[in-house]
C-alpha positions in Angstrom: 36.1 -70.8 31.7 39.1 -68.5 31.1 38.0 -68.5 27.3 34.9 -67.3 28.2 36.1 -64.9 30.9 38.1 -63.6 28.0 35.0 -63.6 26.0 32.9 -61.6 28.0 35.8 -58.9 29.1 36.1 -58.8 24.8 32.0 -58.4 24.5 32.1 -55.9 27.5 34.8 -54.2 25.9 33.2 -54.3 22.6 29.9 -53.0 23.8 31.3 -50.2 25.5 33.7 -49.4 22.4 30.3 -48.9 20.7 28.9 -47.6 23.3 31.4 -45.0 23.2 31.2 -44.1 19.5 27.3 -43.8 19.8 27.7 -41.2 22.6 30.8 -40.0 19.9 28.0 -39.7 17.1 25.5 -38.4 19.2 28.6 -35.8 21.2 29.4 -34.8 17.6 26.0 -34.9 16.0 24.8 -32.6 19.2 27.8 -30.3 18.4 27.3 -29.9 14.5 23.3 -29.2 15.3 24.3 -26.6 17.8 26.8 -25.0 15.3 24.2 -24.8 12.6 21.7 -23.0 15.3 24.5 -20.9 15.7 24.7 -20.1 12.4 21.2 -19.9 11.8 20.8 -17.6 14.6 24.2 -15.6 13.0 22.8 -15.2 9.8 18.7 -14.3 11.0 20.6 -11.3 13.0 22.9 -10.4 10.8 19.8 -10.7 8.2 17.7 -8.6 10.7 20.6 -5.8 11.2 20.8 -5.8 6.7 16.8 -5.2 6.8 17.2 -2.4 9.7 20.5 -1.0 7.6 18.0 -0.7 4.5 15.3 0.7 6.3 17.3 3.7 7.5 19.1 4.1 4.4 15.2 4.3 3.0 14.0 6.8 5.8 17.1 9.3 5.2 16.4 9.0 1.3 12.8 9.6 1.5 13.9 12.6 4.5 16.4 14.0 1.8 13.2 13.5 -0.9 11.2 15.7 1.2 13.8 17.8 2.3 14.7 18.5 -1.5 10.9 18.7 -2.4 10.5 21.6 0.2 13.4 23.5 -1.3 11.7 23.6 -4.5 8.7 24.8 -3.2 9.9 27.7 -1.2 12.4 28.1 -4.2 9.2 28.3 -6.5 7.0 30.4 -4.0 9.9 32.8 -3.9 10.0 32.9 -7.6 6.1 33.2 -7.9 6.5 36.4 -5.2 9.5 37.9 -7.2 7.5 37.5 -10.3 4.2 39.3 -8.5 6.4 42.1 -7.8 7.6 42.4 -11.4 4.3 42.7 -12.9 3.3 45.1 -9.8 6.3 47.3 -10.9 5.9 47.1 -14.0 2.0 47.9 -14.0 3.0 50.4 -12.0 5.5 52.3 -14.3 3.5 51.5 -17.3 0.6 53.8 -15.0 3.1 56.4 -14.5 4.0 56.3 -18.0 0.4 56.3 -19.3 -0.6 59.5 -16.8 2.5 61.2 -18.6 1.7 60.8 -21.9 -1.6 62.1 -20.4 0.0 65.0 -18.7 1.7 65.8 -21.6 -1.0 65.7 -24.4 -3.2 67.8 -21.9 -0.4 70.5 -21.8 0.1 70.4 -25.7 -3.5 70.4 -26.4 -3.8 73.5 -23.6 -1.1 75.2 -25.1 -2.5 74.9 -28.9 -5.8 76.0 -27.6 -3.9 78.8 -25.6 -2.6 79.4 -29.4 -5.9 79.2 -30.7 -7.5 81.9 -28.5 -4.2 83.9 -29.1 -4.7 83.7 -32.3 -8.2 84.5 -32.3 -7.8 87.4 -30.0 -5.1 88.8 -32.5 -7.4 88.6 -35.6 -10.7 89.8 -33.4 -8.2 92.8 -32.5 -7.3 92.7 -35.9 -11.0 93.1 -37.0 -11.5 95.9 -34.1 -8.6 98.2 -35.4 -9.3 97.7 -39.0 -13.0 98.7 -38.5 -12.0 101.7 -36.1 -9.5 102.9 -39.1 -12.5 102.0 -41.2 -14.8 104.3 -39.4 -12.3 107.3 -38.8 -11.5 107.4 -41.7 -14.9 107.7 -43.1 -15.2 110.6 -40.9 -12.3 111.7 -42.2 
């Protein structure tokens, strides 16, 4: 009786000795489960924070793209302007230059004709006093 007293206290204890490691494993297999959800979760946040990082970092490059692209443009449409104004100033001088040259040509061509009526004048006068000596002196 004692023997199997004995018996059933070493069964008992036995049972519960595997008892306990079963609720060990299951204690340490919960634990390791929730430390890979842990880490799971860690890493999909982190992951999600990397993605929102690179999506800023994307929307400042494509601001500083745009930013740059405007520069160029006003840059360019200043240039274009600038340019405008060049030719307009220098249409403009050409004009002034070209109503000169006109000016000038009209005030040498007046002042050969000016010449050439002079000159005409003086031989018609010329003509007039030779033909009055002419005629005096016939009467003479």
């Amino acid at each position: 009786e004692k023997q199997r007293i004995i018996y059933d206290e070493e069964k008992k204890l036995a049972q519960n000795q595997a008892q306990i490691k079963s609720q060990m494993a299951k204690y340490e297999d919960e634990l390791a489960r929730k430390r890979m959800q842990a880490e799971n979760e860690y890493h999909r946040i982190r992951n999600q924070e990397l993605v929102k990082l690179q999506e800023e970092s994307e929307i400042r490059l494509e601001q500083a793209r745009r930013a740059t692209e405007e520069k160029i443009q006003a840059q360019r449409r200043q240039t274009e302007k600038e340019k405008a104004e060049i030719q307009r100033e220098t249409i403009r001088i050409s004009e002034m230059a070209a109503a000169e040259a006109r000016a000038h040509e009209a005030r040498l061509s007046e002042e050969v004709n000016r010449r050439l009526l002079l000159e005409r004048g003086d031989a018609e006068r010329e003509k007039w006093i030779s033909i009055i000596h002419a005629t005096f002196e016939h009467i003479g």
